[in-house]
C-alpha positions as YAML, in Angstrom:
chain: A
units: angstrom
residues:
- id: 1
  name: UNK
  ca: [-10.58, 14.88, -2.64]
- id: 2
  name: UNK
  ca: [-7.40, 17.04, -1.58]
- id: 3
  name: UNK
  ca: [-5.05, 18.45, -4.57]
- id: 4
  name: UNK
  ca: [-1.42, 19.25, -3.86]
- id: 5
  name: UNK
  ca: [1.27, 20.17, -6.42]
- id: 6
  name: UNK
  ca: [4.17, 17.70, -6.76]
- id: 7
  name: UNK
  ca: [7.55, 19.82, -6.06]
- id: 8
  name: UNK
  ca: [10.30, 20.08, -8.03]
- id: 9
  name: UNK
  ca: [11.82, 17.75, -6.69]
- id: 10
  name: UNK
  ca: [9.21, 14.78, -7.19]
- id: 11
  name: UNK
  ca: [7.66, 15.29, -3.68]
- id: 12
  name: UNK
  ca: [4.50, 15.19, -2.45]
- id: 13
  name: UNK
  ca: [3.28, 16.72, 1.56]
- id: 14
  name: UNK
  ca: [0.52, 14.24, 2.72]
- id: 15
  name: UNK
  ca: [-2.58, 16.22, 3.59]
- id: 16
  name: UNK
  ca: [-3.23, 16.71, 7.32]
- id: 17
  name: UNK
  ca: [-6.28, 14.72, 7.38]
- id: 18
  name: UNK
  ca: [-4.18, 11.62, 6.40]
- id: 19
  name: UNK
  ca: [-1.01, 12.36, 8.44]
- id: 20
  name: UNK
  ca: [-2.62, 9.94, 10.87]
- id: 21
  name: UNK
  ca: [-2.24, 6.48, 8.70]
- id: 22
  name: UNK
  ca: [1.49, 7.54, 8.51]
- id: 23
  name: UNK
  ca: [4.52, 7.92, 10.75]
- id: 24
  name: UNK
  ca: [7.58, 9.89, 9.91]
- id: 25
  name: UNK
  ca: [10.51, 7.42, 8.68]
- id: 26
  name: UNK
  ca: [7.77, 4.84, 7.63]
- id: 27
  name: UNK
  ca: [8.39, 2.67, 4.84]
- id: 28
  name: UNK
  ca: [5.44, 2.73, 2.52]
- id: 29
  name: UNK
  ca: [4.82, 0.62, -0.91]
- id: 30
  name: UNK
  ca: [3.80, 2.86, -3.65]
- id: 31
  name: UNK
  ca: [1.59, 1.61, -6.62]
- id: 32
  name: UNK
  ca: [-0.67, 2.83, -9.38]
- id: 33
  name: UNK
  ca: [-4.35, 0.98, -9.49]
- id: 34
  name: UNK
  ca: [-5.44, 1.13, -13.54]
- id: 35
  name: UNK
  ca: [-7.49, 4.19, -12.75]
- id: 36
  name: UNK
  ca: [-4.28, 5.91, -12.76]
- id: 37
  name: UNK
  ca: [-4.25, 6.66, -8.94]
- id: 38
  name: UNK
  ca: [-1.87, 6.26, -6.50]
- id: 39
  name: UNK
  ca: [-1.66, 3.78, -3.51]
- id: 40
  name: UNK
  ca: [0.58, 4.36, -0.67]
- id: 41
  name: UNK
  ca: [0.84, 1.54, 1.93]
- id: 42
  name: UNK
  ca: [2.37, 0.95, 4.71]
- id: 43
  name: UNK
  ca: [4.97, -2.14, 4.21]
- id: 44
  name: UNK
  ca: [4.28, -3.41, 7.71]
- id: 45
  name: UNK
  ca: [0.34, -4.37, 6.84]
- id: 46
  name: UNK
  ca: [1.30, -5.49, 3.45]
- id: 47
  name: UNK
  ca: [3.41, -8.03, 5.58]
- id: 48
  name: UNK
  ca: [0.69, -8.22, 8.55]
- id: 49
  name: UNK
  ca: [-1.62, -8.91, 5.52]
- id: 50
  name: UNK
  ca: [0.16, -11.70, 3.92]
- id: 51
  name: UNK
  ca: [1.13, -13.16, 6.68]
- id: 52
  name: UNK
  ca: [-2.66, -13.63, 7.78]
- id: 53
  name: UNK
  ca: [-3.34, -15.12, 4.27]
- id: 54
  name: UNK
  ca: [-0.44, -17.72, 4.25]
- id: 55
  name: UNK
  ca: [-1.49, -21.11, 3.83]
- id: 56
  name: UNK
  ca: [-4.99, -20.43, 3.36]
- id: 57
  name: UNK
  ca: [-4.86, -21.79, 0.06]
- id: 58
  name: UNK
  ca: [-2.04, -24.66, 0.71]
- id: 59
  name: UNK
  ca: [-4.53, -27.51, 1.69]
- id: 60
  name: UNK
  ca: [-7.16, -26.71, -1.29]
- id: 61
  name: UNK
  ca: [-7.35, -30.02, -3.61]
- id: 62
  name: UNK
  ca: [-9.52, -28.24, -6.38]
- id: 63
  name: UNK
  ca: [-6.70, -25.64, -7.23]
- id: 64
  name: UNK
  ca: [-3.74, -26.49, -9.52]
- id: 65
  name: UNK
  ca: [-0.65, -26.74, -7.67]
- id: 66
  name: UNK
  ca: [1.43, -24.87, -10.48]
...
């Protein structure tokens, strides 16, 4: 676990040791699991990930369709 102070201004440095999942400019998806902690992801895998899951529940015939 690494703790950092939010600033003043609502911002938050990422820790070196996860600088590496993120580039500078990089749009990331920010959420809050019910634990109460946050989730930053990158938008391109949430994309990459939904795209790899499309369809895969289009043919099913023992799922409602609504």
């Amino acid at each position: 676990m690494v703790v950092r102070r939010i600033s003043s201004a609502h911002t938050l440095d990422i820790p070196d040791e996860f600088r590496h999942l993120f580039l500078p400019g990089q749009e990331v998806a920010i959420s809050a699991d019910d634990e109460g902690r946050l989730v930053i992801i990158p938008v391109e895998q949430l994309r990459s990930r939904l795209l790899e899951t499309f369809g895969m529940w289009s043919d099913r015939t023992d799922t409602a369709r609504d």
